[in-house]
RODO-2510 file (C-alpha; in nm, 4 decimals, decimal comma):
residues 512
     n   res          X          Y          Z
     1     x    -0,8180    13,0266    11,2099
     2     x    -0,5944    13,2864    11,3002
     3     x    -0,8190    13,5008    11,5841
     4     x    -0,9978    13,4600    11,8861
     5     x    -0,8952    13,1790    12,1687
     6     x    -0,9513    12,8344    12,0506
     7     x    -0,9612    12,4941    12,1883
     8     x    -0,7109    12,1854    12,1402
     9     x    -0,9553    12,0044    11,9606
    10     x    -0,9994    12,2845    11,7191
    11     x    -0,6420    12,3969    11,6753
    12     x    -0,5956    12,0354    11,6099
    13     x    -0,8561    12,0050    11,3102
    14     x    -0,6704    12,3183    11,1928
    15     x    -0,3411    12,1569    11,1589
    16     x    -0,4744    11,8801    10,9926
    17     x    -0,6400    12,1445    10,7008
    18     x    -0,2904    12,2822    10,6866
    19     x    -0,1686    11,9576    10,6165
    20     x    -0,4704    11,8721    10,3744
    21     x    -0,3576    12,1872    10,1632
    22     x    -0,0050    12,1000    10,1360
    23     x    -0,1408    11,7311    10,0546
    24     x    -0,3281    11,8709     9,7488
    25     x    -0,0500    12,0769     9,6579
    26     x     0,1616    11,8051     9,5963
    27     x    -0,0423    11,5966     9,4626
    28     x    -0,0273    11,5153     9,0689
    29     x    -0,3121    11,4201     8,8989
    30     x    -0,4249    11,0776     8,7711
    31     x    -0,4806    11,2211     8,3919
    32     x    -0,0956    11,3068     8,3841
    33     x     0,0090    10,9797     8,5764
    34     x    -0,1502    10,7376     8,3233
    35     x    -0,0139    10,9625     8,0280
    36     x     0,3110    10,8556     8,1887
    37     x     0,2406    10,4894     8,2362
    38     x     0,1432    10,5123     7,8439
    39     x     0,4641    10,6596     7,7231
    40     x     0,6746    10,3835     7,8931
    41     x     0,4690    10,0865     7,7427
    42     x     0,5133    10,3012     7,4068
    43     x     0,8679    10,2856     7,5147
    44     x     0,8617     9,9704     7,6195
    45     x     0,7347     9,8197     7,2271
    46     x     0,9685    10,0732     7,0862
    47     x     1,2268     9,8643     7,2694
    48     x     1,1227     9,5344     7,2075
    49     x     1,1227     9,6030     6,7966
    50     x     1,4413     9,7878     6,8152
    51     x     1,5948     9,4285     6,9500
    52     x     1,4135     9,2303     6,6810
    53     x     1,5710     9,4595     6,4269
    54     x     1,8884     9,4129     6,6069
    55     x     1,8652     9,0400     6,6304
    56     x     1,7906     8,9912     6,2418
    57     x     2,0937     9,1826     6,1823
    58     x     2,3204     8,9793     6,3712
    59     x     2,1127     8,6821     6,2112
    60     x     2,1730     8,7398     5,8696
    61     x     2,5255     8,8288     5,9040
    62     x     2,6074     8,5338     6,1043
    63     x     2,4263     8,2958     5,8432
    64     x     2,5736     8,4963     5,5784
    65     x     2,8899     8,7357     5,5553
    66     x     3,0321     8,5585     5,8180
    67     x     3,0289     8,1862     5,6755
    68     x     3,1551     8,3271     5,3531
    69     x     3,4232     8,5399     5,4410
    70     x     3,5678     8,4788     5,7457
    71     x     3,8615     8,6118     5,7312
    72     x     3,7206     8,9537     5,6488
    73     x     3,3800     8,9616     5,8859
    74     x     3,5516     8,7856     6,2142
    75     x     3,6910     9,1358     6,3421
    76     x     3,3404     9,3059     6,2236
    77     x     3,1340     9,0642     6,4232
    78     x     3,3869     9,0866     6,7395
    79     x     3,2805     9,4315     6,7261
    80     x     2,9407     9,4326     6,6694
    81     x     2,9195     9,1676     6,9817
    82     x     3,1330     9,4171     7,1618
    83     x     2,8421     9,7134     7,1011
    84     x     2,5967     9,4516     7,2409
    85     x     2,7823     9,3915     7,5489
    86     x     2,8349     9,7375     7,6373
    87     x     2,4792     9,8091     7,5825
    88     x     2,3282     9,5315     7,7754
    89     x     2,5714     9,6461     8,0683
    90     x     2,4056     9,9445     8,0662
    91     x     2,0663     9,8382     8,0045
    92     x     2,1168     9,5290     8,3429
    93     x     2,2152     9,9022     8,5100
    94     x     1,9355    10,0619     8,4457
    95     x     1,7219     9,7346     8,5182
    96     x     1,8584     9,7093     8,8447
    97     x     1,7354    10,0874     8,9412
    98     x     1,3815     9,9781     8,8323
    99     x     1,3572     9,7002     9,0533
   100     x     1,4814     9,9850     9,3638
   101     x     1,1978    10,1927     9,2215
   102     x     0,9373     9,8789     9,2118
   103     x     1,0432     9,8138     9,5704
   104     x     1,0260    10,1375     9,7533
   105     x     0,7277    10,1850     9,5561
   106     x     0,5635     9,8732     9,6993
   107     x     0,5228     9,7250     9,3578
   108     x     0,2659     9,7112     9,1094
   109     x    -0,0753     9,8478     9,0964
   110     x    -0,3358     9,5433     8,9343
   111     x    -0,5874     9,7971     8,8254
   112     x    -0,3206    10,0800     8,6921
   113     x    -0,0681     9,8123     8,5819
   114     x     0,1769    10,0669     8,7170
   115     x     0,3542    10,1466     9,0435
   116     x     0,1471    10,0904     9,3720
   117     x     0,3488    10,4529     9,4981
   118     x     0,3164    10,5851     9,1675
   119     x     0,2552    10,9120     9,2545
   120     x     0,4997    10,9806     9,5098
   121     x     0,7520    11,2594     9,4665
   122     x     1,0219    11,1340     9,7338
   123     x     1,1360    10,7990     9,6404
   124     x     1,2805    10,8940     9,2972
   125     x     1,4806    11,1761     9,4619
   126     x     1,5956    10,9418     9,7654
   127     x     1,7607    10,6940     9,4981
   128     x     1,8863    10,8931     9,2314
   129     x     1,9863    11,2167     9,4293
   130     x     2,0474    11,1332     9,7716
   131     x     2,2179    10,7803     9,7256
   132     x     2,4337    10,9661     9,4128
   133     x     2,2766    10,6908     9,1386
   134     x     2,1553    10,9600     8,9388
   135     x     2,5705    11,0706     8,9114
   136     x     2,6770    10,7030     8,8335
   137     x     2,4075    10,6306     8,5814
   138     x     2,5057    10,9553     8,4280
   139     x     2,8918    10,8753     8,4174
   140     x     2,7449    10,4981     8,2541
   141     x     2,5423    10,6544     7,9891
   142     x     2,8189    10,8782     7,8682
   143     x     3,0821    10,6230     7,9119
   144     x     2,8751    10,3701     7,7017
   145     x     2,8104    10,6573     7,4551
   146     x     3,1795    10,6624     7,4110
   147     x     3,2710    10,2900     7,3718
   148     x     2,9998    10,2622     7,1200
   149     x     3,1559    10,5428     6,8756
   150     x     3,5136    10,3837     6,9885
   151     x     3,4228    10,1062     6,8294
   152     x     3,3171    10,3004     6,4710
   153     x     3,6037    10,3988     6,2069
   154     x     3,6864    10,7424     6,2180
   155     x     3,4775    10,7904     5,9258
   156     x     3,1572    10,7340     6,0652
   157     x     3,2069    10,8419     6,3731
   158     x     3,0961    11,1811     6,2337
   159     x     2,7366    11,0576     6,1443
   160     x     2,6806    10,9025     6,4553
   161     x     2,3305    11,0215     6,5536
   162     x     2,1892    10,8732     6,8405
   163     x     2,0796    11,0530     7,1481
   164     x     2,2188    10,8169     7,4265
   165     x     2,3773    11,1164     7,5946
   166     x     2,3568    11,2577     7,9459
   167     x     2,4452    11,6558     7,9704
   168     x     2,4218    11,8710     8,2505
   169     x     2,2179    12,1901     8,0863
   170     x     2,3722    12,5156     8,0087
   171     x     2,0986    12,7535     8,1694
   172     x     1,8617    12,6671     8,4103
   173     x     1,5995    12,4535     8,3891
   174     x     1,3475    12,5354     8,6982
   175     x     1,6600    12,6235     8,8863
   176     x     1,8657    12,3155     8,8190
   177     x     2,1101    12,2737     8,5896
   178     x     2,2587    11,8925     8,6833
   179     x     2,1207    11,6083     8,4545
   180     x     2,0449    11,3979     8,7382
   181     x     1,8441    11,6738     8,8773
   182     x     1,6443    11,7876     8,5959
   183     x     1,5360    11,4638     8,5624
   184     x     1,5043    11,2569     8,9354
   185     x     1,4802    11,6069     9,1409
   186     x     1,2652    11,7170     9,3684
   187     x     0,9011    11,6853     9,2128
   188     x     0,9542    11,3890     9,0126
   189     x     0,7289    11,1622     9,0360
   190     x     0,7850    10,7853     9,0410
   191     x     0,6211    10,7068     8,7076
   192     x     0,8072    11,0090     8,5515
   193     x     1,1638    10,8701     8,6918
   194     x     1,0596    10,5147     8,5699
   195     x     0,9082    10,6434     8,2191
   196     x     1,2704    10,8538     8,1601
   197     x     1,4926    10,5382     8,3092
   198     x     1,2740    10,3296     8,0159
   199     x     1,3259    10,5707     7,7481
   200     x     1,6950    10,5480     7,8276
   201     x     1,6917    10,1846     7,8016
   202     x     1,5550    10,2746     7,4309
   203     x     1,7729    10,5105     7,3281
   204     x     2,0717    10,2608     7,4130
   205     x     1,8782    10,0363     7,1947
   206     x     1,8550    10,2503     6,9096
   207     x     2,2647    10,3385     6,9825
   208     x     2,3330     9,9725     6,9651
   209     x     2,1343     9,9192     6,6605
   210     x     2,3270    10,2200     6,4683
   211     x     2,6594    10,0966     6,5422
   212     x     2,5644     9,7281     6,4664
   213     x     2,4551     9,8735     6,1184
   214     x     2,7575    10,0610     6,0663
   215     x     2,9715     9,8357     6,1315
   216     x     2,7903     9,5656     5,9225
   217     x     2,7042     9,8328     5,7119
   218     x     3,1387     9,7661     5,6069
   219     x     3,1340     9,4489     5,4726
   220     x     2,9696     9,5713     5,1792
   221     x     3,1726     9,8604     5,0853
   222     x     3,3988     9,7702     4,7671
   223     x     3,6933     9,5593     4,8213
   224     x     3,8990     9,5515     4,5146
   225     x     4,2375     9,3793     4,4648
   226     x     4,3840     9,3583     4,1198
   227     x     4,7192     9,2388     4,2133
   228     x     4,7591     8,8733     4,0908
   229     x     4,6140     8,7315     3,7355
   230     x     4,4534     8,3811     3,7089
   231     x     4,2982     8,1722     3,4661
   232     x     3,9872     8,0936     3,4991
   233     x     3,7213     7,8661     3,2780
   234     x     3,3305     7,9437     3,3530
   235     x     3,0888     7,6921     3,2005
   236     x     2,7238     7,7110     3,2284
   237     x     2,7141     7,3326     3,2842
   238     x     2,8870     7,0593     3,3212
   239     x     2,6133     6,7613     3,2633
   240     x     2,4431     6,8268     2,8955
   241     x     2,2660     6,5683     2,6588
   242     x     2,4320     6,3810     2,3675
   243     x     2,3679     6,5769     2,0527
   244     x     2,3604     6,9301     2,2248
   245     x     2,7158     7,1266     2,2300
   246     x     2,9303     7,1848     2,5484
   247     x     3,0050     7,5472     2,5966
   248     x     3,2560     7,7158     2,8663
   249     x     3,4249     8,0833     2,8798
   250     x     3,7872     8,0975     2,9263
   251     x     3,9227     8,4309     3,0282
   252     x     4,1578     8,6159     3,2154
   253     x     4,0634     8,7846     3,5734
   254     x     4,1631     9,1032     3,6330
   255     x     4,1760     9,1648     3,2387
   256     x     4,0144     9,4719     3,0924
   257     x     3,8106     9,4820     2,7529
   258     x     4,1654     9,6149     2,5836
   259     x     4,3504     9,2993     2,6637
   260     x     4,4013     9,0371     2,4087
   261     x     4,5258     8,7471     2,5145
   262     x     4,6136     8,4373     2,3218
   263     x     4,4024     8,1280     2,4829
   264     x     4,4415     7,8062     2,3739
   265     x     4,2371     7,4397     2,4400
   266     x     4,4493     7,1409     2,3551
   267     x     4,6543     7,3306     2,0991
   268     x     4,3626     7,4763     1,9140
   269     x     4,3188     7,8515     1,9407
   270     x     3,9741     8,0470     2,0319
   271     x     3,8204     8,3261     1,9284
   272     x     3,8908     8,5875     2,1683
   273     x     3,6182     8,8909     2,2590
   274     x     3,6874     9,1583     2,5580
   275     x     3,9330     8,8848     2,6847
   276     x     3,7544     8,6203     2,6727
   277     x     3,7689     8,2693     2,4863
   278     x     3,4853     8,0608     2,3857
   279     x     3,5115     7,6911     2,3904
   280     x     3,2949     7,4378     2,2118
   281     x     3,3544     7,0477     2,3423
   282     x     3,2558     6,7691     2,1723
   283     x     2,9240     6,5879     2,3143
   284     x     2,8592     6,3054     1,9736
   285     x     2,8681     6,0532     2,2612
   286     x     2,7987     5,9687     2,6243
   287     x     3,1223     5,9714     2,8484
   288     x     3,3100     6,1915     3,0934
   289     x     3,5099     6,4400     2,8795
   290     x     3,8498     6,6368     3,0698
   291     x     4,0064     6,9571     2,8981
   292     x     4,2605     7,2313     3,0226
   293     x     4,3075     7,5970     2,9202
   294     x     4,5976     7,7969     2,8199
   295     x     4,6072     8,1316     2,8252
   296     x     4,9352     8,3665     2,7158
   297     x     4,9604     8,7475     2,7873
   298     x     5,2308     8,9650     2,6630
   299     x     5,3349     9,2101     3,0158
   300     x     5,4436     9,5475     2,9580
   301     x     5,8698     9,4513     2,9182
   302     x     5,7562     9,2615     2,6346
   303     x     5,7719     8,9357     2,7740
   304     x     5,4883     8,6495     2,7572
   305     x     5,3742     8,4849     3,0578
   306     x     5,1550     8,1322     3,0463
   307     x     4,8547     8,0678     3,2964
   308     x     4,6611     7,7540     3,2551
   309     x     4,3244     7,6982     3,4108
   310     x     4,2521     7,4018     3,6569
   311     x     4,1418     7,0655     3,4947
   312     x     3,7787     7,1550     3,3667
   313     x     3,5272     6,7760     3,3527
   314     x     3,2317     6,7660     3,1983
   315     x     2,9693     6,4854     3,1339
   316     x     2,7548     6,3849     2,8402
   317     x     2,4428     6,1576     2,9294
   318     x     2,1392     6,0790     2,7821
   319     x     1,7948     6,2739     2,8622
   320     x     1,6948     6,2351     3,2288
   321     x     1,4196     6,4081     3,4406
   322     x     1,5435     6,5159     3,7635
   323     x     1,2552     6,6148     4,0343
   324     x     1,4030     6,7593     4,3673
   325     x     1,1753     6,8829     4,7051
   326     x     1,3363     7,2839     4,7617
   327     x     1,2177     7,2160     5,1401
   328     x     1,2741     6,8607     5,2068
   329     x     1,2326     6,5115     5,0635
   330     x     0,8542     6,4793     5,1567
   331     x     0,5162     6,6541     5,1089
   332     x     0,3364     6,7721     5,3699
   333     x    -0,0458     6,8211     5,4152
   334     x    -0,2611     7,0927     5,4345
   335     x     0,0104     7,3743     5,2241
   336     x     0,1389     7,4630     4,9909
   337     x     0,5044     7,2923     4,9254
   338     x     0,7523     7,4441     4,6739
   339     x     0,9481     7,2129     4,4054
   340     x     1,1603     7,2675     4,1053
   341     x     1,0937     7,0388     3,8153
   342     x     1,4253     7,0537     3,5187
   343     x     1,5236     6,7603     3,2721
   344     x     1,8135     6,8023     3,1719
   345     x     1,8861     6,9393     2,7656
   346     x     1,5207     7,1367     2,7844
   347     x     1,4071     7,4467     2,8335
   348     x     1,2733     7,5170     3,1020
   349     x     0,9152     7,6840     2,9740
   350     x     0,8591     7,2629     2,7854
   351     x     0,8769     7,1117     3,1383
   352     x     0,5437     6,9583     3,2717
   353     x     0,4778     6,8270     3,5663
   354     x     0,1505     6,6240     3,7245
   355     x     0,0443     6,4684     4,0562
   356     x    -0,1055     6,1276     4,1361
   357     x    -0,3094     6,2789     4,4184
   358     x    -0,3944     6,6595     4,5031
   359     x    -0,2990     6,9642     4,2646
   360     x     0,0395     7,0776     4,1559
   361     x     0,0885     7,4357     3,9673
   362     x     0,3524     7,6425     3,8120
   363     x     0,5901     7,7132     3,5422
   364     x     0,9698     7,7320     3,4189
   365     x     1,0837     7,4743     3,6667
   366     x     0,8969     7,6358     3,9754
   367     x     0,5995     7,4195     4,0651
   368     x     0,3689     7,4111     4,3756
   369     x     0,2250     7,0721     4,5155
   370     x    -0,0963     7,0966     4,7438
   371     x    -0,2348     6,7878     4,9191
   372     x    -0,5483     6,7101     5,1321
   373     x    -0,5440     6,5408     5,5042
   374     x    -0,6615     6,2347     5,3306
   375     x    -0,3049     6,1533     5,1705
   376     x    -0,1048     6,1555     5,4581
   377     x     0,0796     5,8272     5,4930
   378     x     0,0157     5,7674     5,1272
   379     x     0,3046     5,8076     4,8515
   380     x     0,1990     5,9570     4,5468
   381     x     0,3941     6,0082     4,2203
   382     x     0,5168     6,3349     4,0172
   383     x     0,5034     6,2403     3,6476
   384     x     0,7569     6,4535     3,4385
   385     x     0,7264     6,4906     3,0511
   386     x     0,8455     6,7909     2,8254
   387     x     0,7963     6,9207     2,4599
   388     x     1,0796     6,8814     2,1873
   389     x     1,0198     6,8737     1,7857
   390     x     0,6161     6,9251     1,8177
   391     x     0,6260     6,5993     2,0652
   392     x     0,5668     6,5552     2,4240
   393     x     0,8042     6,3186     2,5749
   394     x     0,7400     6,0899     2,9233
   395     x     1,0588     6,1589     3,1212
   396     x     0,9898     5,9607     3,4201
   397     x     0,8573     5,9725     3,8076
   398     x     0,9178     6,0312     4,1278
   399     x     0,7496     5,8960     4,4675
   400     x     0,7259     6,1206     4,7333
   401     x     0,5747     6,0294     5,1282
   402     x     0,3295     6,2827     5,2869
   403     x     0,3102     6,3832     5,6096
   404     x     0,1129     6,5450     5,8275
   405     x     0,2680     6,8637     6,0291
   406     x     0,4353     6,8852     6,3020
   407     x     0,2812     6,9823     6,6768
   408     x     0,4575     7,2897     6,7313
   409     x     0,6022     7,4443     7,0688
   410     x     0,4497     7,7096     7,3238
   411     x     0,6425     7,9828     7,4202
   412     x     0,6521     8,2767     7,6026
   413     x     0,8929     8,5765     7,4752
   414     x     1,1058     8,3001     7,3542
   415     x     1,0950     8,0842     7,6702
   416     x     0,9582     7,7256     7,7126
   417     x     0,9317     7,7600     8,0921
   418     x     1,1632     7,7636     8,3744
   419     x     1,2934     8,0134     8,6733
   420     x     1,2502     8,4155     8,5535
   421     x     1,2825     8,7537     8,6666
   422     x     0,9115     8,8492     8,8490
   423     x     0,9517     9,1454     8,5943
   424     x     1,0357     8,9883     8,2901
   425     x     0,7194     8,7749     8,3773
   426     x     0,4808     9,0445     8,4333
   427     x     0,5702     9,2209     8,1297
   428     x     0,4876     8,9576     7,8908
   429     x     0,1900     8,9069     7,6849
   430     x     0,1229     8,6589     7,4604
   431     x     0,1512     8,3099     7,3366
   432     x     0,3642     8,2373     7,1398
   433     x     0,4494     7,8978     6,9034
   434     x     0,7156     7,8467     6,6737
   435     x     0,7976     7,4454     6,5018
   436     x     1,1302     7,3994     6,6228
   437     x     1,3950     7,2771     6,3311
   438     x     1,1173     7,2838     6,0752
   439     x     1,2010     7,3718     5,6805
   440     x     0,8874     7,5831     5,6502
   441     x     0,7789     7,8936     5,8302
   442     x     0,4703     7,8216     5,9585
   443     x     0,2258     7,9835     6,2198
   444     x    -0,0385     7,7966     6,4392
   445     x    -0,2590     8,0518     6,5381
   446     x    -0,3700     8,0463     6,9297
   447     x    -0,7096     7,9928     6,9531
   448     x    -0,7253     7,9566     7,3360
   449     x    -0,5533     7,8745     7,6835
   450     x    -0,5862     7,8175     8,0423
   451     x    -0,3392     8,0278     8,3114
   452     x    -0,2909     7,8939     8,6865
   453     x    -0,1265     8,1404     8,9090
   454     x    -0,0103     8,0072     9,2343
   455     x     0,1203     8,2718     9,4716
   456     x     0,3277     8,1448     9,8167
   457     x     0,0339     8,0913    10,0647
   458     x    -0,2442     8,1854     9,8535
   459     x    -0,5243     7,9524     9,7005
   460     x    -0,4436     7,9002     9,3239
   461     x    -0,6253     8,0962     9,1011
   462     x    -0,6927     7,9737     8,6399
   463     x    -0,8115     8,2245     8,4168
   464     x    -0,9558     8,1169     8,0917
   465     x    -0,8190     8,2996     7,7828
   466     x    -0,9515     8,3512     7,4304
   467     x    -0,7059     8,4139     7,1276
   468     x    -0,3161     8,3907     7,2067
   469     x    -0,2797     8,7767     7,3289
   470     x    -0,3341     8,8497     7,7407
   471     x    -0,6628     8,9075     7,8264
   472     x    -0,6738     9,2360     8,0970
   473     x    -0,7749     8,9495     8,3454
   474     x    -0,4582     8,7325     8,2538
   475     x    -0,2525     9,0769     8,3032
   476     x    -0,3997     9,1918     8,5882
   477     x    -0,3328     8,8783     8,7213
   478     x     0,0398     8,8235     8,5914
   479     x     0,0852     9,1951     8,7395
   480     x     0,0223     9,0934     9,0899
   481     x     0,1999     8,7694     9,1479
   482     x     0,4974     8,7491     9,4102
   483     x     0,8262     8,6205     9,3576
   484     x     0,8082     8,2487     9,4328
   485     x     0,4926     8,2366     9,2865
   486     x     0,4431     7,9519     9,0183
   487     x     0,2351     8,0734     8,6577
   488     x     0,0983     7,7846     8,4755
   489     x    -0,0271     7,8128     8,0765
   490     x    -0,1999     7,4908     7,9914
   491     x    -0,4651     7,3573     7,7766
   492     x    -0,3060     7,5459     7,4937
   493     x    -0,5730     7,4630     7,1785
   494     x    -0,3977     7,5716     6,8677
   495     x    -0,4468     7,5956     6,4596
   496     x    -0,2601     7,5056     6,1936
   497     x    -0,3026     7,5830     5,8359
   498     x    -0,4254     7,3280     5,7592
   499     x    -0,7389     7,3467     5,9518
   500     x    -0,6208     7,0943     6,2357
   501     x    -0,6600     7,1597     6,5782
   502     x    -0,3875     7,0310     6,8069
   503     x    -0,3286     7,1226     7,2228
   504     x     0,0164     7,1307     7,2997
   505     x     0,2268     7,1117     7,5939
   506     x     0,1694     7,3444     7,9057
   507     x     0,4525     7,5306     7,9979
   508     x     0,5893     7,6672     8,4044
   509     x     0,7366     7,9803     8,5065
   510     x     0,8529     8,0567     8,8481
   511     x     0,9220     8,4078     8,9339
   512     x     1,1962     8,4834     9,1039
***
């Protein structure tokens, strides 16, 4: 190419073989783009459990620490909200430089799933380099690393050991030495930006989820207070059966095994043991009986000091059967539903229980009813009886209704329908059902469904779909709609345990 006279036409074919070489040059193979696209949706699960874990944490605080001691878990769970918001802040960030990347990259790809510019090298540079985001989302990750262990006690700041970091390297790395453009510079890829902006979004997921621990992590450290003494009476029950003796401890809190105080029920004296008095009421005959407890210390200066307990009731009845639901006040068809069986003055092992209808196992006051389809509507009867003295005794029965479950609810990552993000929709992936305000946790298995996808100015288009996970035709198809576009999931044919088929409601997203 470079001797001898040559024509335009050939000098032109030559500059377009130039070009051709510095095409292939730059060009990045599909084997290391897809390994890319695979890490993010790795990343992308990672993610999604991370914020399950996360949720259940908050969860079980909320439903538990923080109903029974307020006073102590309100300025935890201020905090642990706190670590959320400053995560999702950062997360609705990074977000937002996705949907740049999705748009100069002329969306996504319905055979890769990924990035219609995928492979391009400029477009990651031109954002996060030229326009300075990689600097701000540098300053945001650091700044958020920050708050998070701000919001730690000095203590554990220490152990903090998340990654959510951003550091500009020490030596060179391929000549560059700025975070922003080791990781967005010149030769990145789109993919590659995306895959290290979604493992970012993790790692402030896993941050989040280590401070939220810590700092629930607190409320279970030891809190003791031995400041103040206070009688207290303790008695295993208040409701016993004529003939059988009442017993209560009376003792003194705070007390160690060494003290021996003098404690007292209506002028009597009890035997004292490691501080602790035992008191025997009378039970000969059926009535409500009332007693207080006096207990006398001798402090330190010699001096005795008098604490009585509150006004202690208990009640002496005749034998009963008592036969409660532990979900609710019915029985419901098709599984298994959970009851405790006591009568009251026996041991536990003598109770029996039987059915009218159906089966019912167990022992020791935990007994399991089971019922066919064929009862529902029908009340049936639990017959209680229980051994004493070589003799089984008839204590009574109960009627109970039974009903057939409940239709649950489709869903789709949590939501019923309504106006989302075009990304949020394309990302998810299965139906989903859940039995809103029901007592037992129950699954309906998906056993098929219909999806409409209507984009602006385009015929609609249903795809049939087996099992309650996204077909690759459902996802290919998600993956390509437009915002505006309407997605509906109808004809959704579900199955309880039971057996029962039931279809439930459809349910319409529009993206936005």
């Amino acid at each position: 190419m470079a001797g001898g006279r040559e024509t335009t036409r050939q000098k032109m074919i030559n500059i377009m073989y130039l070009v051709l070489l510095a095409m292939l040059a730059l060009n990045v193979s599909d084997t290391i783009l897809n390994a890319f696209k695979n890490i993010n949706d790795s990343l992308e699960t990672s993610k999604g459990n991370v914020n399950v874990s996360i949720e259940q944490l908050f969860s079980a605080f909320q439903n538990t620490k923080l109903k029974d001691e307020p006073a102590r878990a309100q300025p935890i769970w201020d905090k642990a909200n706190q670590a959320k918001a400053y995560a999702e802040e950062l997360n609705a960030y990074i977000q937002k430089i996705k949907t740049d990347f999705s748009t100069a990259g002329n969306g996504i790809d319905p055979e890769t799933g990924d990035l219609v510019e995928r492979a391009n090298q400029d477009i990651a540079q031109g954002i996060m380099i030229n326009q300075k985001k990689g600097e701000e989302l540098k300053a945001k990750i650091n700044s958020t690393r920050e708050k998070l262990i701000g919001l730690l006690n000095p203590e554990d700041r220490a152990s903090v050991t998340f990654s959510l970091e951003a550091k500009d390297a020490d030596k060179n790395v391929n000549g560059k030495k700025k975070w922003e453009e080791i990781n967005f510079g010149e030769g990145t890829p789109l993919t590659a930006a995306n895959t290290i902006l979604t493992k970012i979004q993790t790692d402030t997921k896993n941050a989040e989820a280590e401070v939220v621990k810590k700092l629930f992590g607190n409320m279970d450290k030891s809190l003791v207070n031995l400041d103040q003494f206070a009688a207290v009476a303790v008695a295993p029950s208040s409701y016993v059966i004529q003939g059988q003796p009442y017993v209560a401890e009376v003792f003194l809190t705070a007390s160690d095994s060494k003290s021996n105080p003098d404690i007292s029920v209506g002028g009597g004296k009890l035997s004292v043991k490691d501080g602790k008095g035992s008191y025997t009421g009378s039970t000969g005959s059926v009535g409500v009986f009332k007693w207080v407890g006096t207990i006398r210390v001798k402090q330190t200066d010699g001096q005795i000091k008098e604490y009585r307990t509150p006004e202690q009731t208990y009640q002496v009845a005749k034998p009963s059967a008592t036969v409660s639901p532990d979900k609710m006040n019915v029985i419901y068809a098709g599984i298994p539903n959970p009851f405790s069986v006591s009568a009251a003055g026996f041991p536990l092992e003598s109770v029996k229980a039987s059915i009218s209808a159906g089966s019912i196992s167990g022992s020791n006051g935990k007994f399991m009813v089971n019922v066919g389809g064929d009862q529902i509507g029908k009340e049936l009867n639990i017959n209680v009886s229980a051994a004493s003295g070589g003799k089984t005794l008839n204590l009574g029965a109960q009627k109970f209704r039974v009903k057939a479950l409940p239709t649950p609810k489709a869903f789709v990552k949590g939501k019923s329908g309504g106006n989302v993000d075009l990304e949020w929709l394309a990302a998810s992936g299965q139906i989903e059902t859940e039995l809103e305000d029901f007592v037992f946790d129950i699954k309906y298995k998906v056993i098929r469904f219909s999806t409409t996808f209507i984009n602006p100015r385009s015929a609609a288009l249903t795809v049939q779909n087996s099992g309650g996970g996204f077909s690759g035709q459902t996802k290919g198809a998600l993956n390509s709609i437009q915002p505006g576009a309407t997605v509906i999931f109808r004809d959704i044919v579900v199955e309880g345990p039971d057996g029962r088929q039931k279809v439930l409601d459809g349910i319409t997203f529009t993206a936005k």
